[in-house]
ChimeraX commands (.cxc) that place a marker at each C-alpha (Angstrom):
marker #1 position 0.00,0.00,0.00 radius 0.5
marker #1 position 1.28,3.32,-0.95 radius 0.5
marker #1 position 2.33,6.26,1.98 radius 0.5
marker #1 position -0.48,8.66,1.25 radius 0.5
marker #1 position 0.67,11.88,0.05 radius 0.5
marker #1 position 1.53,14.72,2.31 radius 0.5
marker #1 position -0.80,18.05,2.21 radius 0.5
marker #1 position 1.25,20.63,0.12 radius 0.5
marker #1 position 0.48,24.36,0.93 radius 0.5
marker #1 position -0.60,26.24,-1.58 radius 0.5
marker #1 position -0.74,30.57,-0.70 radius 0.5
marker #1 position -4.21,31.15,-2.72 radius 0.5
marker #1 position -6.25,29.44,-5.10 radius 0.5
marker #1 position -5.76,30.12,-9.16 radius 0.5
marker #1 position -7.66,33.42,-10.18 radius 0.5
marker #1 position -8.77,31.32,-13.51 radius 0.5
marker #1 position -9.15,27.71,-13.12 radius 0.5
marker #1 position -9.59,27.16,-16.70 radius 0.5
marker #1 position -7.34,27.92,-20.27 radius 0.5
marker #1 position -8.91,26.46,-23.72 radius 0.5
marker #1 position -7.75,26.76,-26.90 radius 0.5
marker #1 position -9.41,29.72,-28.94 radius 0.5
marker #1 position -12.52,28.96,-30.89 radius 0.5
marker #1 position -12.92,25.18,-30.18 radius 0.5
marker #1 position -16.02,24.76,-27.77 radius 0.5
marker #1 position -15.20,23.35,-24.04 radius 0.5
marker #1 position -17.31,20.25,-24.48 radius 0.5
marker #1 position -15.61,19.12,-27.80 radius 0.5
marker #1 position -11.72,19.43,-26.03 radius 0.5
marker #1 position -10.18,16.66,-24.54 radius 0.5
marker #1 position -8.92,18.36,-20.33 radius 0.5
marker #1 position -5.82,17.75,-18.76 radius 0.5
marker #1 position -6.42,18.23,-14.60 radius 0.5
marker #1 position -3.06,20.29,-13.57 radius 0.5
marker #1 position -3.62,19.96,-9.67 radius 0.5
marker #1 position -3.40,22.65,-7.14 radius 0.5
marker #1 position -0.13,22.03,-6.03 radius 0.5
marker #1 position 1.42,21.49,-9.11 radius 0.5
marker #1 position -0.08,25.13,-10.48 radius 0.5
marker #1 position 1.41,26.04,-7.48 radius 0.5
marker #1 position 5.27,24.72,-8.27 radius 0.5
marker #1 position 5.02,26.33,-11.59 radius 0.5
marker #1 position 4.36,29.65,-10.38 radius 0.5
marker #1 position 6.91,30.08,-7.65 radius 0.5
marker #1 position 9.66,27.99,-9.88 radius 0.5
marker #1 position 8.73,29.49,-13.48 radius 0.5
marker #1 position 6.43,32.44,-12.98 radius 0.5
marker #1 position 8.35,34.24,-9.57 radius 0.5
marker #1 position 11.40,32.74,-10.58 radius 0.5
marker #1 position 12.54,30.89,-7.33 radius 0.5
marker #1 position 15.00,27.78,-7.15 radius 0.5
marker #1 position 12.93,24.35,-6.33 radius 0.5
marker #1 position 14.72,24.81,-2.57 radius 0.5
marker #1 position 12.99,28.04,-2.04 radius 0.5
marker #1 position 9.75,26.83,-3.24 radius 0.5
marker #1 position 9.92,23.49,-1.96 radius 0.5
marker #1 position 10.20,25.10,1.42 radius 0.5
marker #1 position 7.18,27.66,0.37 radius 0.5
marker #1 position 5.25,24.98,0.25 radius 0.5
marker #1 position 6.50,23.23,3.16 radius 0.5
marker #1 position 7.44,19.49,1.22 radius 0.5
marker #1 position 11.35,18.20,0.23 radius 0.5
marker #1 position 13.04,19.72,-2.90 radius 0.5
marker #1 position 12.92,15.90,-4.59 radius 0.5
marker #1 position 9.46,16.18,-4.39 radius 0.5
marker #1 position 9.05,19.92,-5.62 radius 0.5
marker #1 position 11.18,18.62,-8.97 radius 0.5
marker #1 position 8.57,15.60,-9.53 radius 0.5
marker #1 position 5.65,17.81,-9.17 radius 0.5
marker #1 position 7.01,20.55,-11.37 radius 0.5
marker #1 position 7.87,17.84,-14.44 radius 0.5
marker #1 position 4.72,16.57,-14.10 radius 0.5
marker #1 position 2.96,19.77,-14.34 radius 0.5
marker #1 position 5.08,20.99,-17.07 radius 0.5
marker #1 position 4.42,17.83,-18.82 radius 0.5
marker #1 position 0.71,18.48,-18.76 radius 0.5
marker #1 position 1.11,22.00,-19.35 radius 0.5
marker #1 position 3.24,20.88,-22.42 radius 0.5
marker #1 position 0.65,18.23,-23.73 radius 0.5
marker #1 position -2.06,20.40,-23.44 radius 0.5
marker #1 position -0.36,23.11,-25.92 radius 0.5
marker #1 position 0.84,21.29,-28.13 radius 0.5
marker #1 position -1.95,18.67,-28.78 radius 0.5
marker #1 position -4.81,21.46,-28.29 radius 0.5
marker #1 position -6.14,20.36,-25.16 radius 0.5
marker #1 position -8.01,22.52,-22.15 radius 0.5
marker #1 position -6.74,22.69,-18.61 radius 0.5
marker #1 position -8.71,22.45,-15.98 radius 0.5
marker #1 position -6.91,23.86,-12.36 radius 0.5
marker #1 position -8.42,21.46,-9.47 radius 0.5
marker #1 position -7.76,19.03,-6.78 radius 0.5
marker #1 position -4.64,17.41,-5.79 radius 0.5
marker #1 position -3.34,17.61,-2.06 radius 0.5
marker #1 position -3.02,21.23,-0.43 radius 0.5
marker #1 position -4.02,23.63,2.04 radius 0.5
marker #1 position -4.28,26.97,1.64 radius 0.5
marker #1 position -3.32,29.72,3.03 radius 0.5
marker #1 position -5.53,32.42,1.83 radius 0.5
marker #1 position -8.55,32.47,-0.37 radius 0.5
marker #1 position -9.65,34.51,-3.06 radius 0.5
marker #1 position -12.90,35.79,-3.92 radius 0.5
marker #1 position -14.63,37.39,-6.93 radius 0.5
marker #1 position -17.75,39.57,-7.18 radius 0.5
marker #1 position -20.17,38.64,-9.85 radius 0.5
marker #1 position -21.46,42.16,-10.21 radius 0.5
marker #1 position -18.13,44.26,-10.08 radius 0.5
marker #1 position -15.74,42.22,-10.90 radius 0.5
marker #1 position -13.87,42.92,-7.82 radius 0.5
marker #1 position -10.84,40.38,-6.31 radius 0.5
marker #1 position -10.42,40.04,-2.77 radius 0.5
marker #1 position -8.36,37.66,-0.75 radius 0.5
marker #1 position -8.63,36.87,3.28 radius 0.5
marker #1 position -6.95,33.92,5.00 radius 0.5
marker #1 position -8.59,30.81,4.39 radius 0.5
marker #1 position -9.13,29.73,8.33 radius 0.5
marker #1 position -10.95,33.34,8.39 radius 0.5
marker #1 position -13.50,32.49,5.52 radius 0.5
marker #1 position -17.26,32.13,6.18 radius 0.5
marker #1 position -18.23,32.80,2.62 radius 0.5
marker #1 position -22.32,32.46,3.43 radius 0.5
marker #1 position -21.72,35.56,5.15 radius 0.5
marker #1 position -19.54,37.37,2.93 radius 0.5
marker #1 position -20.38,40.51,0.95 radius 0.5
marker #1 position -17.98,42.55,-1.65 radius 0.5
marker #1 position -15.73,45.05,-0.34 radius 0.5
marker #1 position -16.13,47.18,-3.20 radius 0.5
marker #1 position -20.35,47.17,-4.58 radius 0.5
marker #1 position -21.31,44.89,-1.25 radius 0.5
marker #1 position -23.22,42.75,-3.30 radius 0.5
marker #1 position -23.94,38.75,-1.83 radius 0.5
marker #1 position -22.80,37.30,-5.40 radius 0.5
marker #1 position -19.70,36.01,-4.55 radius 0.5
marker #1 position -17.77,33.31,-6.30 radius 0.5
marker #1 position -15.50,31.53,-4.16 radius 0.5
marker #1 position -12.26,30.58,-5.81 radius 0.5
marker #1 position -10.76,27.75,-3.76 radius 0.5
marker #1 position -14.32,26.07,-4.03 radius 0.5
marker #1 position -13.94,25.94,-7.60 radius 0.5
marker #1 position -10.58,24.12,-7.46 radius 0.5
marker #1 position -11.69,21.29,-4.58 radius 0.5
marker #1 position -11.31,23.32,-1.30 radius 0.5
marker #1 position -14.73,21.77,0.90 radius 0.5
marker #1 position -16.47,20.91,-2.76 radius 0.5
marker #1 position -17.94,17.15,-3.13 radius 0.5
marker #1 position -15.26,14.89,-2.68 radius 0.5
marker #1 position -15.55,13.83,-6.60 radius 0.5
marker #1 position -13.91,17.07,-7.21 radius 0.5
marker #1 position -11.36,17.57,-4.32 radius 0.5
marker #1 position -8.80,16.00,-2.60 radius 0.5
marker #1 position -6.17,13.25,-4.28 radius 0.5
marker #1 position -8.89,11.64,-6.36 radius 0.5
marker #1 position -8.92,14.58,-9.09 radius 0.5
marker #1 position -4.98,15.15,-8.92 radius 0.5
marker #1 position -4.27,11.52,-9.26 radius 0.5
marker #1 position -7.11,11.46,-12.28 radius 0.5
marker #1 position -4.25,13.55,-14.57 radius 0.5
marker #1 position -5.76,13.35,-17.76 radius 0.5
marker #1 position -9.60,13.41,-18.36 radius 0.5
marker #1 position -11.87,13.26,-21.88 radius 0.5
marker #1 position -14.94,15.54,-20.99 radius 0.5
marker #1 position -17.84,15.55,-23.82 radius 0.5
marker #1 position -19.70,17.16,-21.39 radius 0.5
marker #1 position -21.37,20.45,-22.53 radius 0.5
marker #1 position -20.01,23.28,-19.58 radius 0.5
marker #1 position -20.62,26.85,-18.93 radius 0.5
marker #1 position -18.27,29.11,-20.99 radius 0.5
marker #1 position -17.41,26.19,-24.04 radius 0.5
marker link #1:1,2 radius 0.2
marker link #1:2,3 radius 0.2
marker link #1:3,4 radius 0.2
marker link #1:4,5 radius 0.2
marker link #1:5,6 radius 0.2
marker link #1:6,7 radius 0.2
marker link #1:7,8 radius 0.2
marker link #1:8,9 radius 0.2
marker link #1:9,10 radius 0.2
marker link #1:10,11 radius 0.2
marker link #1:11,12 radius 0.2
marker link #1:12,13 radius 0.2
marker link #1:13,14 radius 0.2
marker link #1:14,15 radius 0.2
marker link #1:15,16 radius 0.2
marker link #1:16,17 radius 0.2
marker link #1:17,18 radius 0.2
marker link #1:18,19 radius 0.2
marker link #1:19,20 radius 0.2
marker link #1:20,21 radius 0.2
marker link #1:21,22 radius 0.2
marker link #1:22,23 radius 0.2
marker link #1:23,24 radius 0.2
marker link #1:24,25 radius 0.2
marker link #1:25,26 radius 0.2
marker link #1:26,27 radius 0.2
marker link #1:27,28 radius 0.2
marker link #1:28,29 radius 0.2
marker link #1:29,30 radius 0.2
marker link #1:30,31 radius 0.2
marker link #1:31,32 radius 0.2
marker link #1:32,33 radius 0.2
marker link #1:33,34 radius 0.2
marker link #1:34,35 radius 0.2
marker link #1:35,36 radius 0.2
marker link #1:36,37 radius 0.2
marker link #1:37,38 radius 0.2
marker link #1:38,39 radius 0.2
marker link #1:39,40 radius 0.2
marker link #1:40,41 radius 0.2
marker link #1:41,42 radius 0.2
marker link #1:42,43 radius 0.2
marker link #1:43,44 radius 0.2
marker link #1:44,45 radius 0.2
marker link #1:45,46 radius 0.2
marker link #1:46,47 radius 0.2
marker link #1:47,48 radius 0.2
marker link #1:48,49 radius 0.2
marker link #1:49,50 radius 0.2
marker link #1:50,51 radius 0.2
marker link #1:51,52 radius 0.2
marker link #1:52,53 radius 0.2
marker link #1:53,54 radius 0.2
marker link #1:54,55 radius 0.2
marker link #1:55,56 radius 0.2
marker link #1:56,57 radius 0.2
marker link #1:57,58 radius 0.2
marker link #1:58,59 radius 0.2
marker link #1:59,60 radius 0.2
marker link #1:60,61 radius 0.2
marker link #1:61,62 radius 0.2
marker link #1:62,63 radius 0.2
marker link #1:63,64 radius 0.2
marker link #1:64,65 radius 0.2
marker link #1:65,66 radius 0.2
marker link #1:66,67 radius 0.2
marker link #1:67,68 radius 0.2
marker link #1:68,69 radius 0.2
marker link #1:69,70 radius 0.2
marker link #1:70,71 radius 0.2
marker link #1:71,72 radius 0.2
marker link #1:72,73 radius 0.2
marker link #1:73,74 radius 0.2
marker link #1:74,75 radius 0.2
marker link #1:75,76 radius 0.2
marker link #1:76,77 radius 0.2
marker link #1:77,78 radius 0.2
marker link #1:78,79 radius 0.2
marker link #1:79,80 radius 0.2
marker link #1:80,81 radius 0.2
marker link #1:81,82 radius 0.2
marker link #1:82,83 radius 0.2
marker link #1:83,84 radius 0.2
marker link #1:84,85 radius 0.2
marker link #1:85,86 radius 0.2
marker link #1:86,87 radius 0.2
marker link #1:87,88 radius 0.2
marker link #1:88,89 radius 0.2
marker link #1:89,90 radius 0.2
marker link #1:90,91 radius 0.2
marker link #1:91,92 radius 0.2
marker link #1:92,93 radius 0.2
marker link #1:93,94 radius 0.2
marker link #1:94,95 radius 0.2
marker link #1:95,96 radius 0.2
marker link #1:96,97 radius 0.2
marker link #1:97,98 radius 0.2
marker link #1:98,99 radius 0.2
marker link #1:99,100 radius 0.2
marker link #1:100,101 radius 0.2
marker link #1:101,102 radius 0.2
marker link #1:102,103 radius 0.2
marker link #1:103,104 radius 0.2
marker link #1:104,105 radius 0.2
marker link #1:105,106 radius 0.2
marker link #1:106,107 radius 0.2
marker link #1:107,108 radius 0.2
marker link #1:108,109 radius 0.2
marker link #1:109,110 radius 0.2
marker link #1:110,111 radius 0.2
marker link #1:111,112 radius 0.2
marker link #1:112,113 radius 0.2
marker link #1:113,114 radius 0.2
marker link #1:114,115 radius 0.2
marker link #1:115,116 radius 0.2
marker link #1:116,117 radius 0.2
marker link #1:117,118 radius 0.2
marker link #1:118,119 radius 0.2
marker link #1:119,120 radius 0.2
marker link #1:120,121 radius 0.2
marker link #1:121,122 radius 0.2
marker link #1:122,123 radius 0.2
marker link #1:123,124 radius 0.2
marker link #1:124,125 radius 0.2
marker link #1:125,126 radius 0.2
marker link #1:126,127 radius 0.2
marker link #1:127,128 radius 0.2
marker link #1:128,129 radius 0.2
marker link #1:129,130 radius 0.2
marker link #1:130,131 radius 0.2
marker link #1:131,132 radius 0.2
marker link #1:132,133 radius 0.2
marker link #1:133,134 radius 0.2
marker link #1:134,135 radius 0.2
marker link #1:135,136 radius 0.2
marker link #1:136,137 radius 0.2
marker link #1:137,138 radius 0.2
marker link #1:138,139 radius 0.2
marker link #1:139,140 radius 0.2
marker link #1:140,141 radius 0.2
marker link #1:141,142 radius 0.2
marker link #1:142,143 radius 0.2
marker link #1:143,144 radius 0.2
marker link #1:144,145 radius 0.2
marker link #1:145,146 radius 0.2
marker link #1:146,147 radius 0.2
marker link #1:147,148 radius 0.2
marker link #1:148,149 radius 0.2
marker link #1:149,150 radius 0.2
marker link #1:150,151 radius 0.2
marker link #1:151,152 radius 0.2
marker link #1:152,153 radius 0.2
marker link #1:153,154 radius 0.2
marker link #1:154,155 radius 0.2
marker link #1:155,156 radius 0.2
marker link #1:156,157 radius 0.2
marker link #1:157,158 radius 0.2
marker link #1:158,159 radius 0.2
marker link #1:159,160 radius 0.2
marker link #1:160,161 radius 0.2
marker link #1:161,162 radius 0.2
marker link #1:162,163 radius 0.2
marker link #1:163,164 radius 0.2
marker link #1:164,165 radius 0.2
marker link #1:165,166 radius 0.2
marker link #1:166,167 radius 0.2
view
């Protein structure tokens, strides 16, 4: 039996969760799942430009095992462009240590630490309106456990023909 995999802490959820190539609907692309944590390596090792040590320790697991999530994530990353495929930004195993927020009406970002969130409560800082879209929901964080946790990292590469929102 396998050692289960240790949480990885991720600073804030993705503010888009999803990249498609241009006019080819969502439902007629093949996905490739890039989890959390492995958006996560990518953007403190490629995007902010820190060695694997430095981000390993960001988010708190060994430098071997910051290098094997980066090449998988750039592996997916790199199948995805170059065989026209959509990514889809979910699951995998982190914490987080802020969350982001979006209003539906302004368009405004916000962020608060995740152990301070009570989103049914929540109202923009900018327009105060309710209509809130919760960003860490949308990649696993307390969603249905079909869409968070190591289930949807582990799942890699995924075939959706199903219509979605935004295709």
């Amino acid at each position: 039996m396998a050692k289960p995999k240790k949480d990885r802490f991720v600073l804030q959820p993705p503010a888009v969760v999803f990249y498609k190539p241009q006019g080819i609907p969502l439902y007629q692309l093949e996905q490739i799942i890039l989890a959390v944590d492995e958006y996560e390596a990518v953007r403190l090792v490629d995007y902010e430009g820190l060695q694997q040590v430095d981000a390993a320790e960001r988010m708190k697991v060994s430098r071997a095992t910051c290098a094997r999530i980066l090449e998988g994530a750039r592996h997916k990353i790199a199948e995805a462009l170059t065989r026209g495929k959509a990514i889809r930004i979910q699951g995998g195993n982190f914490v987080l240590g802020r969350n982001r927020y979006r209003c539906r009406d302004c368009s405004t970002f916000w962020e608060i630490p995740a152990a301070d969130a009570k989103p049914e409560s929540m109202s923009c800082p900018h327009c105060r309106s309710e209509r809130i879209f919760d960003l860490g929901r949308a990649v696993g964080v307390g969603a249905p456990a079909s869409l968070s946790g190591s289930a949807a990292g582990r799942e890699g590469r995924k075939k959706d023909r199903s219509k979605e929102p935004g295709g």
